[in-house]
N, C-alpha and C positions, 0 to 999 in steps of 0.2 A: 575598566568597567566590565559587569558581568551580568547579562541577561538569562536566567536558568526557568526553562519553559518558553526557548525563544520561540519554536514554532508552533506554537499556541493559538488561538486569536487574538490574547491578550500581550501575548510576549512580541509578536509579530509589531504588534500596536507600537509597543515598549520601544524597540527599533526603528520604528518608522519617527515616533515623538522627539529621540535622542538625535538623529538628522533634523530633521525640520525648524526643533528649537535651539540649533547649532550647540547644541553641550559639548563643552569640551570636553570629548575622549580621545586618549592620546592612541590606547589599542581598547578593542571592542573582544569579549570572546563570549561565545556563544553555547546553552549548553542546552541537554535535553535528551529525551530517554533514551536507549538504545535502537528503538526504533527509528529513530531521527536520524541516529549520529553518520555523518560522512555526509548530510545533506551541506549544501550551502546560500545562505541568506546575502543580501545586499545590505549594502551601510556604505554610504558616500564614496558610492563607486568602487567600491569595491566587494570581493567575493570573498564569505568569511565561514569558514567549515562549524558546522556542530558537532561537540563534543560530547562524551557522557562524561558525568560527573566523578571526580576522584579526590583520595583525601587532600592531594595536593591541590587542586584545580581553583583553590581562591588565595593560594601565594601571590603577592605581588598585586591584588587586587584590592582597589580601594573601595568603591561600591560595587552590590549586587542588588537588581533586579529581579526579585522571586516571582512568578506566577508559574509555579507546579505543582501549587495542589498543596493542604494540610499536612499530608505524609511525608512530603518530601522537605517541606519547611520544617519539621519537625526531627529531620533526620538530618540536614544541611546545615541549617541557619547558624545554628552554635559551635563548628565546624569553622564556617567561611566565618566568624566574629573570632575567633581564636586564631585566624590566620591573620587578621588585621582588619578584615573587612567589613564595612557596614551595611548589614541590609534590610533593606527597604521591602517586605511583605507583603504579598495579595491576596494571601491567603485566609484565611479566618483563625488560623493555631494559635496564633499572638495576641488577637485584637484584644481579648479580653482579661491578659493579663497585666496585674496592675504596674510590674517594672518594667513594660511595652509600652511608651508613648501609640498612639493612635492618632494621627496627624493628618487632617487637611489643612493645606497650608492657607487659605485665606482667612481660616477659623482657628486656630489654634497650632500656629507655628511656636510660640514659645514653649511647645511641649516637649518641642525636641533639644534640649536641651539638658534634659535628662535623662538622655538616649544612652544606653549601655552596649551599643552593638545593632540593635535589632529594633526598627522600626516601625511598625504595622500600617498598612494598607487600607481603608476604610472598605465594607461594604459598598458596592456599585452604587444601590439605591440610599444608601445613608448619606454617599458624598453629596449628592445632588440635592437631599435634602435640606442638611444641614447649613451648605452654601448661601441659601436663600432664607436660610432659618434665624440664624445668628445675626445678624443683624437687625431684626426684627425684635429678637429676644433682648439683645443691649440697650432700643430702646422702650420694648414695652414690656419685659417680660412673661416670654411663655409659662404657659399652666399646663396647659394636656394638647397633643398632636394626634390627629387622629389621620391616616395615613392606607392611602389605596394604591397599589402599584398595577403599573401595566408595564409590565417587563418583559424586554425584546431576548430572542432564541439567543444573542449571541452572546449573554448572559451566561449558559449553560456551556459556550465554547460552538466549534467548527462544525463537531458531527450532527449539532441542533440545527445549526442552517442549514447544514445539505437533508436534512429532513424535513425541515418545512421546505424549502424548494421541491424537493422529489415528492413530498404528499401532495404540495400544491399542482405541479404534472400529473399526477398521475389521477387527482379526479377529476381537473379538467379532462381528462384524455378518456375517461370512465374507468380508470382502471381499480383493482382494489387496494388499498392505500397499507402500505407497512408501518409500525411504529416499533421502535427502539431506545429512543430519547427518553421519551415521555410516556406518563403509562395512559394515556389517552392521545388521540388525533389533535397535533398542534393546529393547523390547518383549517383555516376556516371556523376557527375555535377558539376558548377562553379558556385556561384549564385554572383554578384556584388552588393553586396547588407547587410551592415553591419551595425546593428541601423538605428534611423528612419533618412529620408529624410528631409533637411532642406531646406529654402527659393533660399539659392544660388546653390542646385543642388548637393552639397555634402550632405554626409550624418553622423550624430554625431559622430559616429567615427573617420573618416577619418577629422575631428574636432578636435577631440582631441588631437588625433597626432600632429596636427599643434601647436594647443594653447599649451599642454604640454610641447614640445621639445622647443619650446620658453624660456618658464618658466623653465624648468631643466637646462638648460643647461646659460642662465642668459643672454640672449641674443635676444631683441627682432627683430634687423633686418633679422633673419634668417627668408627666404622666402620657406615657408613648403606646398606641392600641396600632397595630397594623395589620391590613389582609395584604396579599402579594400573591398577585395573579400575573400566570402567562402566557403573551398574547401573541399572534403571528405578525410578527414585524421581527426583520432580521437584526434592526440596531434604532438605538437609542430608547433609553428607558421613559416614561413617562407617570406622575405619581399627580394625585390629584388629595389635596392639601385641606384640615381642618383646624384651625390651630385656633386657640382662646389663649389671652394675653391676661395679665395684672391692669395695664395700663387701657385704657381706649384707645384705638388707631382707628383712622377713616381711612379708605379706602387709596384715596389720592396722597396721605401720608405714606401710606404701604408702598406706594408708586415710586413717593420720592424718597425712601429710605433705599427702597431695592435697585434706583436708579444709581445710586453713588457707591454701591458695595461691589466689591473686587470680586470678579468671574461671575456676575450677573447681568444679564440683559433683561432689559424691560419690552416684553413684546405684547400689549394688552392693548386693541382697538376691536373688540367683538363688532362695534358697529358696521366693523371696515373688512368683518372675516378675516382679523389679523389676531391670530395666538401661537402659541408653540406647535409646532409639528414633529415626528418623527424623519417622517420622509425628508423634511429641509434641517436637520441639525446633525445629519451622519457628518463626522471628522470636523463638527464644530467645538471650539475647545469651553465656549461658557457655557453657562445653566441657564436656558430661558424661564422669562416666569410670566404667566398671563392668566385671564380670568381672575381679576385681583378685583375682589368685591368682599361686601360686608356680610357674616352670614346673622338674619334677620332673626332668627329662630335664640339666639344668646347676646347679653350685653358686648362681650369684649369677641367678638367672633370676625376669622377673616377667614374666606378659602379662595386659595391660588392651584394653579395648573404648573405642574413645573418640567420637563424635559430637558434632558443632556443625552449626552450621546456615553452610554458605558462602558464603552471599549475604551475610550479618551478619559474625560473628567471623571468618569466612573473607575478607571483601574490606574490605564500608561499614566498618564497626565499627570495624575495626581502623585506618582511614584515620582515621576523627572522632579517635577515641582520640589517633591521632597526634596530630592538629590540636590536640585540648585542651590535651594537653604542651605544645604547641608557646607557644599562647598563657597559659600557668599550668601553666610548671613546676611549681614544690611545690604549687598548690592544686590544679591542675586534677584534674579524673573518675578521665583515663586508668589501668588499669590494675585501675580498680574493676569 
C-alpha cells in the first residue's frame, strides 16, 4: 500500500482511516514532495519515513492512495498502473474522464469493475451529496438539484487552517489580519468564491458538482445549478439541498428512505434543536441529513440540510472504501 501526498490533510486523513478501519496492509510506504521527504508519520505504531517519488517507487505495490494535486496525478498515476498498481484518485485529473470509473462506494460500486488501473476520487461536496441523493433518486426520481455549499477551510488543505486560526488571533487581539489563502479575509466571513471563475459565471467547482453527480449517479438528465461558498469552520462540509423529484415524496417518506440507506444518518428533530452540525461530525465517517421538509413553493419539492465531515467521507474514507471493494468485493466494509 502507497499513500502519495501523505502529509497532506487529506493524505494524513488517508493514514489515520487505513489504521482505524484495520485494512490490511502488510507494508505501508509513504510519499511526498521534497520538502517532506526524511519526515516520518505513525501507522500502527510504528515510524514510517517519507519518501519522494521515483520511477521505481510503485514496484511491488498493489494500491495507491493519491492526494497530491492534479499535476502530480497527471505525472504519476500511469506510471504506478504500469508498475501493477491500482490508484485510487483525489484529485480532479480523472474524474471526468470517461475510461475513469468515478466511485462512491454506496452509490455506484459496480463501476469499478471497469477499472483500468486508475480509479477517481469524488469531489468532497459531491460525495456527501450524492450519498444522501441516490436513494431518493431510485425511488422518486430526480429532475434538477439545486445546491448551496458551506465549505470548511480544510477543504483547501493545512495552510487554510492556520489562516483562519491566525486571522481569527489576530482580530481578536486588534491586530491587522494577513491573507494568503484566500483573496479575501476567511475569518469572520463568507467568501462565494470556490476555484477559479469560468466563461458562464460559475466557478470549477461548483462544475464539478454538476458534471460528477451526473456521472455517479448514471444519469445524465439530472439538471444540477450550484453556488459554493467558503465559510470559517476548520472541517466538515455543509450543503443545504433543493431537489424536485418525477415521483411525489412527503416528507416522513424522505425520513424513511434516508433512514435505511448505507452511510446516512437521519438527524432531523428541529423541534428538539436537533439537526446536523459542523462542530459535532469532525472524524464522523457518515453523511448527516436533517431539515427534511417539503418545499411548498413546487409540487414534487424536498430540501434537506446535509453535512459530513470532508477530510473522511469527503476524501480518505471514500478512498479506503474504494480499496476495500477493491480487494473483497462481496465481503469487503465498503459501503457500510
Amino acid at each position: 500500500m502507497a499513500v502519495v501526498g501523505a502529509t497532506g490533510a487529506v493524505g494524513e486523513e488517508m493514514i489515520a482511516t487505513l489504521e482505524q478501519r484495520e485494512f490490511p496492509v502488510e507494508k505501508l510506504r509513504l510519499f511526498a514532495t521534497e520538502r517532506s521527504a526524511g519526515k516520518t508519520l505513525s501507522y500502527d505504531g510504528r515510524n514510517i519515513p517519507v519518501e519522494m517519488l521515483r520511477k521505481d517507487s510503485f514496484t511491488g505495490t498493489d494500491i495507491a492512495l493519491f492526494s497530491a494535486g492534479g499535476e502530480r496525478s497527471a505525472q504519476w498515476a500511469s506510471l504506478a498502473v504500469k508498475s501493477g498498481c491500482v490508484v485510487i484518485d483525489n484529485s480532479s485529473h480523472w474524474r471526468m474522464d470517461p475510461e475513469v470509473p468515478l466511485v462512491v462506494p454506496e452509490v455506484n460500486a459496480q463501476d469499478l469493475e471497469r477499472h483500468k488501473g486508475i480509479v477517481a476520487n469524488p469531489n468532497c461536496s459531491t460525495i456527501q451529496m450524492v450519498v444522501v441523493l441516490k436513494p431518493i433518486h431510485d425511488v422518486a426520481r430526480i429532475r434538477r438539484i439545486v445546491v448551496t455549499t458551506f465549505q470548511a477551510v480544510s477543504g483547501t488543505g493545512k495552510k487554510a487552517m492556520e489562516e483562519l486560526g491566525q486571522q481569527t488571533a489576530d482580530l481578536l487581539s486588534f491586530r491587522e489580519v494577513q491573507k494568503s489563502i484566500y483573496p479575501h479575509q476567511i475569518a469572520f466571513n463568507c467568501i462565494p468564491h470556490i476555484d477559479a471563475f469560468l466563461d458562464n459565471g460559475y466557478t470549477k467547482e461548483e462544475m464539478k458538482m454538476a458534471n460528477e453527480t451526473r456521472k455517479i449517479m448514471g444519469d445524465d438528465a439530472i439538471r444540477v445549478t450550484a453556488t459554493a461558498v467558503r465559510v470559517p469552520v476548520f472541517r466538515c462540509h455543509a450543503e443545504s439541498l433543493n431537489i424536485e423529484t418525477e415521483k411525489k415524496m412527503t416528507a416522513n417518506e424522505v425520513r424513511a428512505v434516508l433512514a435505511a440507506a448505507p452511510g446516512v444518518i437521519v438527524y432531523d428533530a428541529p423541534e428538539k434543536n436537533i439537526y446536523p452540525l459542523a462542530i459535532d461530525l469532525a472524524d464522523k465517517d457518515e453523511t448527516y441529513v436533517g431539515r427534511i421538509r417539503e418545499d411548498e413553493t413546487i409540487a414534487n419539492g424536498i430540501n434537506l440540510w446535509v453535512v459530513s465531515d470532508n477530510l473522511r467521507k469527503g476524501a480518505a474514507l471514500n478512498a479506503v472504501q474504494i480499496a476495500e471493494r477493491l480487494i473483497a468485493p462481496a465481503a469487503g466494509r465498503a459501503g457500510n
